[in-house]
Biopython code that builds the backbone (N, CA, C, O; Angstrom):
import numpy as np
from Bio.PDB.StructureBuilder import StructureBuilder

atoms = [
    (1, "UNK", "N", (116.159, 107.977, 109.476)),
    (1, "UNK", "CA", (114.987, 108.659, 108.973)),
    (1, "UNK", "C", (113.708, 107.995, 109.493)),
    (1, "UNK", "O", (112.656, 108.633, 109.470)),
    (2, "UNK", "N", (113.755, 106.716, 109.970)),
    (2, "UNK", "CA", (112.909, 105.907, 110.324)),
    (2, "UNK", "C", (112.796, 105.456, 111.704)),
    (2, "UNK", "O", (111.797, 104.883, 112.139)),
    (3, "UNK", "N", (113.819, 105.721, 112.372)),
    (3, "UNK", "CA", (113.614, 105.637, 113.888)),
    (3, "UNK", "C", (113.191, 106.621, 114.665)),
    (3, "UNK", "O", (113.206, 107.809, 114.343)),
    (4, "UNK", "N", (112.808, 106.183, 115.689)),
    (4, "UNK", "CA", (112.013, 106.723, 117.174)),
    (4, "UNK", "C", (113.292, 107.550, 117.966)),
    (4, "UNK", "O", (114.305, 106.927, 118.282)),
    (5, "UNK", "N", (113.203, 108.452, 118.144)),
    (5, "UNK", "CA", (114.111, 109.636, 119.264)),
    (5, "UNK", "C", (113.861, 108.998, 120.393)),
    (5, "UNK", "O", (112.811, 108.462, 120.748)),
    (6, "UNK", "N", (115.071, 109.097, 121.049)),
    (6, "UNK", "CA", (114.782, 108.815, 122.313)),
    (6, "UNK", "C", (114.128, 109.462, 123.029)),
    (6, "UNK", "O", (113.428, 108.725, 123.724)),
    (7, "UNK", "N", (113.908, 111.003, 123.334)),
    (7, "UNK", "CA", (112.876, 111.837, 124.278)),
    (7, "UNK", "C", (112.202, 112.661, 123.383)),
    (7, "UNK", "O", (113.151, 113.237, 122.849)),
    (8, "UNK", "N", (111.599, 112.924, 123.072)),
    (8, "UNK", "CA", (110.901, 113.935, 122.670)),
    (8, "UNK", "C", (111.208, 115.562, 122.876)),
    (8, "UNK", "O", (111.084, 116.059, 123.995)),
    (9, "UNK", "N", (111.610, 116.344, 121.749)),
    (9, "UNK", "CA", (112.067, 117.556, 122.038)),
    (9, "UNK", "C", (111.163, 118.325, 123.067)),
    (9, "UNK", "O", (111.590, 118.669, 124.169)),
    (10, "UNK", "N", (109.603, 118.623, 122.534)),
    (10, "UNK", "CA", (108.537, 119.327, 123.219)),
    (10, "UNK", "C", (108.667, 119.333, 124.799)),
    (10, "UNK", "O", (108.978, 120.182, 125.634)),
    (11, "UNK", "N", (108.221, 117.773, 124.835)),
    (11, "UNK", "CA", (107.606, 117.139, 126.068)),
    (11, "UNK", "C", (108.413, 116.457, 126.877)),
    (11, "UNK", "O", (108.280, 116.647, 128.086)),
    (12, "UNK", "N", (109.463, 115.481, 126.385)),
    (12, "UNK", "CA", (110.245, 115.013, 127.002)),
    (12, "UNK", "C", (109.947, 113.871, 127.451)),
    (12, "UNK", "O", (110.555, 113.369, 128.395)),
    (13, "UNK", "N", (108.688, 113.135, 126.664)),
    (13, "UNK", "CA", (108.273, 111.999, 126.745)),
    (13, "UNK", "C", (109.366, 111.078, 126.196)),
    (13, "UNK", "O", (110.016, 111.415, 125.207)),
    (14, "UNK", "N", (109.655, 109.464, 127.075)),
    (14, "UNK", "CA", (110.448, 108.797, 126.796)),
    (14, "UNK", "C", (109.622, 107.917, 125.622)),
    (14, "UNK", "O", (108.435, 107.620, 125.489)),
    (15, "UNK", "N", (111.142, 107.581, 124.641)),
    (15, "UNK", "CA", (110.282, 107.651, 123.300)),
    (15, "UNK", "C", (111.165, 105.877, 122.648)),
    (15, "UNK", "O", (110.816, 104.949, 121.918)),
    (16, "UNK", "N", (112.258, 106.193, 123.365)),
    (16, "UNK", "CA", (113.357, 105.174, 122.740)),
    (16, "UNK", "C", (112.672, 103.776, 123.142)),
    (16, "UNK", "O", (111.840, 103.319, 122.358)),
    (17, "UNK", "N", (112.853, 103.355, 123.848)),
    (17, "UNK", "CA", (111.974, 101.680, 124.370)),
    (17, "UNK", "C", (110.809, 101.520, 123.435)),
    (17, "UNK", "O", (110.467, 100.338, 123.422)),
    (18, "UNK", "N", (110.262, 102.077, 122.849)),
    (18, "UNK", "CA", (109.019, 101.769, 121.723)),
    (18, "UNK", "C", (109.433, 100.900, 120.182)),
    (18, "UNK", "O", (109.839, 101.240, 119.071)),
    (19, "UNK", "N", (109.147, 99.898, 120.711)),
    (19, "UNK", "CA", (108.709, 98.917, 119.008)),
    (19, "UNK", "C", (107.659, 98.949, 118.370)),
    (19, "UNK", "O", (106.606, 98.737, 118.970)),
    (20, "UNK", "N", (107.659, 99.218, 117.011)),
    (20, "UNK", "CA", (106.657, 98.983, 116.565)),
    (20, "UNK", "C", (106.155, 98.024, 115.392)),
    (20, "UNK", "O", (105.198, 98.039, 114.619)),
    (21, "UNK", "N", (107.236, 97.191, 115.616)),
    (21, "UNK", "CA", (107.755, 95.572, 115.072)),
    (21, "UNK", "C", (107.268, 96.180, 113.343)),
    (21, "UNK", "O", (107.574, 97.199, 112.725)),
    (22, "UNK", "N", (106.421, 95.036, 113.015)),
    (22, "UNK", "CA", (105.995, 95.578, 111.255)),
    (22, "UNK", "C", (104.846, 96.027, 111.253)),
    (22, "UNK", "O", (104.498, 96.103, 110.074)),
    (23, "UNK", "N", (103.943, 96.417, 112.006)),
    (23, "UNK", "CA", (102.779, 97.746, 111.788)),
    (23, "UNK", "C", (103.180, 98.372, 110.442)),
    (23, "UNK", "O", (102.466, 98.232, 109.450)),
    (24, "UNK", "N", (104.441, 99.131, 110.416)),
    (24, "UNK", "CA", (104.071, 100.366, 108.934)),
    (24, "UNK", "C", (104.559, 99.816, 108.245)),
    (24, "UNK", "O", (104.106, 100.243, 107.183)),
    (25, "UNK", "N", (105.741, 98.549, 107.868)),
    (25, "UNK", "CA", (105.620, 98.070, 106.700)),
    (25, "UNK", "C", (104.282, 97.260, 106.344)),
    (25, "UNK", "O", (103.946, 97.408, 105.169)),
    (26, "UNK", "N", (103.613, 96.598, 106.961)),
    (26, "UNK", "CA", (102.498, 96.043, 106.670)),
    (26, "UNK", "C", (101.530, 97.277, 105.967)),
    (26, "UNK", "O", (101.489, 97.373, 104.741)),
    (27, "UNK", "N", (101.036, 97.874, 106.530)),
    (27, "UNK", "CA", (100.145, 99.058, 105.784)),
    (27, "UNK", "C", (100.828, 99.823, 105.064)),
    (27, "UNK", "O", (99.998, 100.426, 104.382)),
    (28, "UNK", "N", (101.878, 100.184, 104.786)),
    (28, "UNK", "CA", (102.952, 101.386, 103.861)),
    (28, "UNK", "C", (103.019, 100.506, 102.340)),
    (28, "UNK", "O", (102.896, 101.088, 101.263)),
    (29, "UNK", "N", (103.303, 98.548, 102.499)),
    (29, "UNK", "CA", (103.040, 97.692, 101.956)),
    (29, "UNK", "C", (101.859, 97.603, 101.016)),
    (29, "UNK", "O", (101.756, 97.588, 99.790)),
    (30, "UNK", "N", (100.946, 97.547, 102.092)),
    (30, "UNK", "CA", (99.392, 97.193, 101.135)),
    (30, "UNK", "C", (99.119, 98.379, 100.357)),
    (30, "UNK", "O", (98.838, 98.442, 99.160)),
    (31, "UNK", "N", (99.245, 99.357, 101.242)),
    (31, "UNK", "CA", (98.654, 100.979, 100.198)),
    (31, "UNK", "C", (99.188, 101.284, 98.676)),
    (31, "UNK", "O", (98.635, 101.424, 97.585)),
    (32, "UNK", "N", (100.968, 101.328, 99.303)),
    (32, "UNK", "CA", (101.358, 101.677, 98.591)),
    (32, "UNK", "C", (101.301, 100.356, 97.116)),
    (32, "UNK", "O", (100.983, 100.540, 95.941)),
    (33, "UNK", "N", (101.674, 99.291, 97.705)),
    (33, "UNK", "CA", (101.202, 98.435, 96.486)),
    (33, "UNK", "C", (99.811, 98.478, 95.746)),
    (33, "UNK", "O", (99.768, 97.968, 94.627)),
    (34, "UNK", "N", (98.679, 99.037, 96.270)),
    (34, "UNK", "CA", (97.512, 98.798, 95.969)),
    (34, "UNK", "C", (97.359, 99.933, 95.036)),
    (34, "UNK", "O", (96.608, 99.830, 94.067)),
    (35, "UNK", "N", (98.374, 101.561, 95.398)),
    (35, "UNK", "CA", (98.193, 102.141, 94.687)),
    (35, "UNK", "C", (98.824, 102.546, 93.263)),
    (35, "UNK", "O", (98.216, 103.167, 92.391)),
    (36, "UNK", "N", (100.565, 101.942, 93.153)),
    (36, "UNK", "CA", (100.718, 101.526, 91.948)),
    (36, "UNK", "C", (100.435, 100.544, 91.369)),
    (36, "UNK", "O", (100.963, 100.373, 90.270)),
    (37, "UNK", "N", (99.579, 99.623, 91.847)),
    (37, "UNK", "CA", (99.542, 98.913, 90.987)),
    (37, "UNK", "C", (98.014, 99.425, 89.934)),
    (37, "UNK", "O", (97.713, 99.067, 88.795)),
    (38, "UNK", "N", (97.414, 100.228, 90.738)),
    (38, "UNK", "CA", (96.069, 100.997, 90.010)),
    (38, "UNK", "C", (96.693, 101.622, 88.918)),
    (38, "UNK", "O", (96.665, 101.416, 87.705)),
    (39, "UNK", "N", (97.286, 102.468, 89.668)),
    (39, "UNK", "CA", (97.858, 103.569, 88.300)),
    (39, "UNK", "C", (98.746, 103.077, 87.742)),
    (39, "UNK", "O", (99.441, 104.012, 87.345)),
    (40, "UNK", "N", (99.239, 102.032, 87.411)),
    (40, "UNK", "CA", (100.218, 101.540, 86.391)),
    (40, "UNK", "C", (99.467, 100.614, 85.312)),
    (40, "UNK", "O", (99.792, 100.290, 84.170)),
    (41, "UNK", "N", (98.158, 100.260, 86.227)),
    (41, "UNK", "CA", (97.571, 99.508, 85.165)),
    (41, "UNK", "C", (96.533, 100.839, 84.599)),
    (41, "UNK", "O", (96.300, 100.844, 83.390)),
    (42, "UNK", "N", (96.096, 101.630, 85.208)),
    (42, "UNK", "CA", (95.264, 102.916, 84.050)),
    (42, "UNK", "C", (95.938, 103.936, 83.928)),
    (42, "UNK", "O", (95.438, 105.041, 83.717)),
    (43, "UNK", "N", (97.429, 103.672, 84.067)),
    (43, "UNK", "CA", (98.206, 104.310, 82.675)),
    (43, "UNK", "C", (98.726, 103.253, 81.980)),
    (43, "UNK", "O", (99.736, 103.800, 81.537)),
    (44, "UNK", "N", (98.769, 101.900, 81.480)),
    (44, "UNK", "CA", (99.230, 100.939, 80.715)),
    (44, "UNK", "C", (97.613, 101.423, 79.470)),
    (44, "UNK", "O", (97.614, 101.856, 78.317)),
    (45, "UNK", "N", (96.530, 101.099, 80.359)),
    (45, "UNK", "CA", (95.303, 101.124, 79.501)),
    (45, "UNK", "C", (95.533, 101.924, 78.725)),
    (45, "UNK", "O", (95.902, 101.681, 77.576)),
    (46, "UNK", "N", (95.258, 103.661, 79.472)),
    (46, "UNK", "CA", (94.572, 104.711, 78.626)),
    (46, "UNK", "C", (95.761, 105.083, 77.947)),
    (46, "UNK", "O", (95.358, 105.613, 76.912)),
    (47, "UNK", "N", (97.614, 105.110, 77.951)),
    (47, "UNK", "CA", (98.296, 105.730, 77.419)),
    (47, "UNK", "C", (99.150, 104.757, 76.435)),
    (47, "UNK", "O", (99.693, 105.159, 75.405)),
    (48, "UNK", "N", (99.201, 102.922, 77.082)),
    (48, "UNK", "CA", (100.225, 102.044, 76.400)),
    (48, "UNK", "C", (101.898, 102.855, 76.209)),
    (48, "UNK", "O", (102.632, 102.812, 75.222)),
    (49, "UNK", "N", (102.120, 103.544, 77.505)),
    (49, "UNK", "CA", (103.456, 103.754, 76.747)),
    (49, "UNK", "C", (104.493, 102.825, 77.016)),
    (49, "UNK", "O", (104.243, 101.845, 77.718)),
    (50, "UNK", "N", (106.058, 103.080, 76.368)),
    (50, "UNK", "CA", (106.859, 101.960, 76.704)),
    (50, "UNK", "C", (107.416, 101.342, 78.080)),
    (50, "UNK", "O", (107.173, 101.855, 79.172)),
    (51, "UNK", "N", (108.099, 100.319, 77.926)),
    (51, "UNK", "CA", (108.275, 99.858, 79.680)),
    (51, "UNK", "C", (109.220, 100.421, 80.314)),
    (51, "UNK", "O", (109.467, 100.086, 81.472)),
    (52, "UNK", "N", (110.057, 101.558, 79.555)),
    (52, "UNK", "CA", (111.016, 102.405, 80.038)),
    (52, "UNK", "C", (110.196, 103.732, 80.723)),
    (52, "UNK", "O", (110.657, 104.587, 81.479)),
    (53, "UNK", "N", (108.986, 103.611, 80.253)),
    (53, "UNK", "CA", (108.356, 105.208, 80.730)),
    (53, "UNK", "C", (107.798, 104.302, 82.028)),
    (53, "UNK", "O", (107.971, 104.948, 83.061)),
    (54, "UNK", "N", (107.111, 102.853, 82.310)),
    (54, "UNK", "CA", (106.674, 102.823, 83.647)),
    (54, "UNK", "C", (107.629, 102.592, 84.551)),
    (54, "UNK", "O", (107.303, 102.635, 85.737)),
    (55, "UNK", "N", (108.890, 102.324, 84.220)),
    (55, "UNK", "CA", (110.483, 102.555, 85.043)),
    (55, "UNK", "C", (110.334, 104.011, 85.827)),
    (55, "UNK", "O", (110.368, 104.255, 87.033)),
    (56, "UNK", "N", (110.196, 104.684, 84.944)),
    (56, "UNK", "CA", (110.946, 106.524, 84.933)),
    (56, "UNK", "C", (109.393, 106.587, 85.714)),
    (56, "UNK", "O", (109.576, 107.520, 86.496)),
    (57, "UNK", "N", (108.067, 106.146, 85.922)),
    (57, "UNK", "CA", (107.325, 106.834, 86.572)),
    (57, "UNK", "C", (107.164, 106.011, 88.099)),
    (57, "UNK", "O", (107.022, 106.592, 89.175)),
    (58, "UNK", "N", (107.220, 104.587, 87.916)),
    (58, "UNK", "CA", (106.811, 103.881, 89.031)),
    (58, "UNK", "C", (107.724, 103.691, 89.719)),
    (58, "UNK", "O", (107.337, 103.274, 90.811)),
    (59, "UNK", "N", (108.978, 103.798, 89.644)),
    (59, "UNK", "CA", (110.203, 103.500, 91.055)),
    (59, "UNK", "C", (110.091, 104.747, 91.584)),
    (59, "UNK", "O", (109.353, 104.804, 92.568)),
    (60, "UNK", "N", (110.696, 105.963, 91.165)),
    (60, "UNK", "CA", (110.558, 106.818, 91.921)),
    (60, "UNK", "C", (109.159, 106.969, 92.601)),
    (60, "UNK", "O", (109.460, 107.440, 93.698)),
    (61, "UNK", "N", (108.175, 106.874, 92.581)),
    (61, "UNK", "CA", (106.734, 107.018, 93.022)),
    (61, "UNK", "C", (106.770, 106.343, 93.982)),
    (61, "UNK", "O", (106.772, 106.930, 95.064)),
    (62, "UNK", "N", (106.813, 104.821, 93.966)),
    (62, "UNK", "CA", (107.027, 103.657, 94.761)),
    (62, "UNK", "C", (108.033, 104.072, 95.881)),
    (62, "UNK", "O", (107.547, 103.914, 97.001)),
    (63, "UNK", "N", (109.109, 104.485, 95.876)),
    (63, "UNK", "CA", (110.574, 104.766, 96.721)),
    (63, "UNK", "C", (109.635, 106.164, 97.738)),
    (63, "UNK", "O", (109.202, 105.883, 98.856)),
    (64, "UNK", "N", (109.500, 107.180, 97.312)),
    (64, "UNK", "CA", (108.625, 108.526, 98.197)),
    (64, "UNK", "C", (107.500, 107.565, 98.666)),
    (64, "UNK", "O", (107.373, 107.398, 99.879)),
    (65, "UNK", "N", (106.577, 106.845, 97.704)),
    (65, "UNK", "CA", (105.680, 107.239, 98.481)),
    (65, "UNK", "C", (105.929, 105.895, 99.551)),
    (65, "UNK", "O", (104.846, 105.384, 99.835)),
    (66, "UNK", "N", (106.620, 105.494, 99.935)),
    (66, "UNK", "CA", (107.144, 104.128, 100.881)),
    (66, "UNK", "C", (107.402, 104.685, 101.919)),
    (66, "UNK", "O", (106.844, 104.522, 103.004)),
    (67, "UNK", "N", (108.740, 105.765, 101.513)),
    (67, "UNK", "CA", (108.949, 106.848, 103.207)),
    (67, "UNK", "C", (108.184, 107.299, 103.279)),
    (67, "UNK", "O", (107.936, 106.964, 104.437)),
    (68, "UNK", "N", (106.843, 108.332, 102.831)),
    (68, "UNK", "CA", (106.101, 108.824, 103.454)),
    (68, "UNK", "C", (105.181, 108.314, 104.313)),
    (68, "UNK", "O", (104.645, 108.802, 105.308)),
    (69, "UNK", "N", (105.051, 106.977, 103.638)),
    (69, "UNK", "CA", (103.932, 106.219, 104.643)),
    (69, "UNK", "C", (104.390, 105.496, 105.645)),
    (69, "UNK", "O", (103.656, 105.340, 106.622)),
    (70, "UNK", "N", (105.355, 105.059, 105.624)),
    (70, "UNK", "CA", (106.607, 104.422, 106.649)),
    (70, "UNK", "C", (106.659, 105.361, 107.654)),
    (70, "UNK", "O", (106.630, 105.102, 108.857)),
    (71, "UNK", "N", (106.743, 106.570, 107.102)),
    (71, "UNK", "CA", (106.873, 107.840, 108.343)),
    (71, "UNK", "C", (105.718, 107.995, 109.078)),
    (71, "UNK", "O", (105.662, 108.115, 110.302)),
    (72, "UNK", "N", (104.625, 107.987, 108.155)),
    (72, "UNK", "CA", (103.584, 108.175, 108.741)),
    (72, "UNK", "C", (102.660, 107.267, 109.792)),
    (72, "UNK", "O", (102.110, 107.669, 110.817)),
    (73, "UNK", "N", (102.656, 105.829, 109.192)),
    (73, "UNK", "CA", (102.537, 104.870, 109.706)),
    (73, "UNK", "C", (103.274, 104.181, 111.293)),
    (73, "UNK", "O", (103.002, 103.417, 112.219)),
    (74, "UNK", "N", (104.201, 104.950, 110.859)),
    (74, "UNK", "CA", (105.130, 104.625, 112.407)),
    (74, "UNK", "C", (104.587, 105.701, 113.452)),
    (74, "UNK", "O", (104.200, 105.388, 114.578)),
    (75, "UNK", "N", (104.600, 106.966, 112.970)),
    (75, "UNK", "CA", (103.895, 108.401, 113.565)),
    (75, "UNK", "C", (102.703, 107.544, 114.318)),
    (75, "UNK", "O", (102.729, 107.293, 115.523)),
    (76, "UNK", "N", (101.776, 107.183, 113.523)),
    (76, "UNK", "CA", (100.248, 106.685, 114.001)),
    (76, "UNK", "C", (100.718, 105.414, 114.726)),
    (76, "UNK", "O", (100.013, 105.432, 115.735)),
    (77, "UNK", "N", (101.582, 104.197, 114.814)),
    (77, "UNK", "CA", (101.287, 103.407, 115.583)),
    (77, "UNK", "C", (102.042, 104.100, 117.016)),
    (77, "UNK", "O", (101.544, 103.732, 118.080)),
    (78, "UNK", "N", (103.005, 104.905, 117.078)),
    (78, "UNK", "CA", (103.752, 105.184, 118.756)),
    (78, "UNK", "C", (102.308, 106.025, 119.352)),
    (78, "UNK", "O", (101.742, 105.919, 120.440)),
    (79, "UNK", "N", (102.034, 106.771, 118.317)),
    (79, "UNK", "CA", (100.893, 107.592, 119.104)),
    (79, "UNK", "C", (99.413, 106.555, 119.850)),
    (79, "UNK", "O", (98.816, 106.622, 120.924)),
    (80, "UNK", "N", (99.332, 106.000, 119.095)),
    (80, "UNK", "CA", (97.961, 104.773, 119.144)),
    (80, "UNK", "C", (98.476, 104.489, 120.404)),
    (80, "UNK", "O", (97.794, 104.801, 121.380)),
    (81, "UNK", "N", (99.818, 103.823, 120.599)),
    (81, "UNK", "CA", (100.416, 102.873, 121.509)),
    (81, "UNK", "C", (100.477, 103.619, 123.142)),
    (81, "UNK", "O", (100.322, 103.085, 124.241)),
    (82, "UNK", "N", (100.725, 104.852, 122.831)),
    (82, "UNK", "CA", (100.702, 105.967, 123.794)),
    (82, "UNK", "C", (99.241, 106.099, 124.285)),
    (82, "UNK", "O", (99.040, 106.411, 125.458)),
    (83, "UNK", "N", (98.255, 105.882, 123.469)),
    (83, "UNK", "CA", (97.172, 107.017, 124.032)),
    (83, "UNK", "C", (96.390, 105.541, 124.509)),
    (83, "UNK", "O", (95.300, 105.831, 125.003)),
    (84, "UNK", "N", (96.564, 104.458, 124.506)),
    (84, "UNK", "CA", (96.099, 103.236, 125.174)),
    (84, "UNK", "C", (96.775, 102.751, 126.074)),
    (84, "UNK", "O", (96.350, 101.749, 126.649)),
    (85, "UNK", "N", (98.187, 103.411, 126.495)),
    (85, "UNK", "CA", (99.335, 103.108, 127.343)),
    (85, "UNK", "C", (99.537, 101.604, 127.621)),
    (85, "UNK", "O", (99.530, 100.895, 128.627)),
    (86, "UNK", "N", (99.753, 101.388, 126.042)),
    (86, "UNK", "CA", (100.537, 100.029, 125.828)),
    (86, "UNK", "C", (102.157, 100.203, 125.930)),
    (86, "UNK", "O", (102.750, 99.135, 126.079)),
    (87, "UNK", "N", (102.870, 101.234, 125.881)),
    (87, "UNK", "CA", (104.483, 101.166, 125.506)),
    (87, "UNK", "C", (104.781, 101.479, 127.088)),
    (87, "UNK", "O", (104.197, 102.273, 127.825)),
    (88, "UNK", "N", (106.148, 100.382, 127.446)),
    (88, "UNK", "CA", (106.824, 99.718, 127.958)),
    (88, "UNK", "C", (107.986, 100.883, 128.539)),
    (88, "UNK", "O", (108.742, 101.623, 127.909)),
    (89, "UNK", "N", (107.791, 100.715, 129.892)),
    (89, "UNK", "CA", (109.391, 101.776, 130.282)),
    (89, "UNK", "C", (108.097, 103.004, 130.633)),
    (89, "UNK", "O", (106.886, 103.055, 130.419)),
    (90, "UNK", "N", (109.241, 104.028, 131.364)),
    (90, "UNK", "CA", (109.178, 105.097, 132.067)),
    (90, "UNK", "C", (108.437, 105.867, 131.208)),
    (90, "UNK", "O", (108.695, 105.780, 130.007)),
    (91, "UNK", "N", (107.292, 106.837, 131.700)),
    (91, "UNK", "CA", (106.137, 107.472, 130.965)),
    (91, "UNK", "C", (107.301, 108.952, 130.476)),
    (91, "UNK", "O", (107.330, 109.457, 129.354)),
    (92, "UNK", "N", (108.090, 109.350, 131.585)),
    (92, "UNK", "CA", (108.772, 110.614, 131.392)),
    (92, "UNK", "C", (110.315, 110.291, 131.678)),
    (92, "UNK", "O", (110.812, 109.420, 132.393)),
    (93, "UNK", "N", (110.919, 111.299, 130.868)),
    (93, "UNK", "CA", (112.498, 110.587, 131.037)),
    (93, "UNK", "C", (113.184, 111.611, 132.738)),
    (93, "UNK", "O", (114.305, 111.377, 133.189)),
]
sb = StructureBuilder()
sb.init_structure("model")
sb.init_model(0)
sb.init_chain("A")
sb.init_seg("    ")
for serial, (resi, resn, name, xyz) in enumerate(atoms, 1):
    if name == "N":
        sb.init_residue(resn, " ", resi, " ")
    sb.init_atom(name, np.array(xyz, "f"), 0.0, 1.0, " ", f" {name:<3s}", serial, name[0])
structure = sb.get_structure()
């Protein structure tokens, strides 16, 4: 779910040789931590409910919103890496 295709369906740009070491855990990391930890503390404030309700709201939240930004984050660094023609190996397969 998290890896790079080797060619690209469209274009046929070679895609496999691309690392993008920890780029999106680093930012998928900070966001996503930065953003439950907001809303867990102003829903602790304004609602106090029990520690079984911030279970049932914050893992699942935490788990999506990790792949989405993981996905996304990886999306934005091959492209970045491409359009400065930093990535390594054959431009076309």
């Amino acid at each position: 779910m998290l890896g790079v295709v080797d060619t690209c369906a469209t274009c046929h740009l070679a895609l496999g040789h691309h690392d993008a070491a920890d780029g999106p855990t680093f930012f998928a990391l900070v966001i996503v931590g930065f953003l439950v930890t907001g809303l867990a503390a102003w829903v602790e404030i304004t609602y106090e409910p029990a520690l079984w309700v911030h279970a049932l709201l914050w893992v699942p939240f935490t788990f999506v919103a990790s792949i989405l930004c993981l996905r996304s984050f990886k999306t934005l660094l091959v492209t970045i890496q491409y359009r400065l023609k930093q990535m390594e190996g054959p431009p076309h397969a």
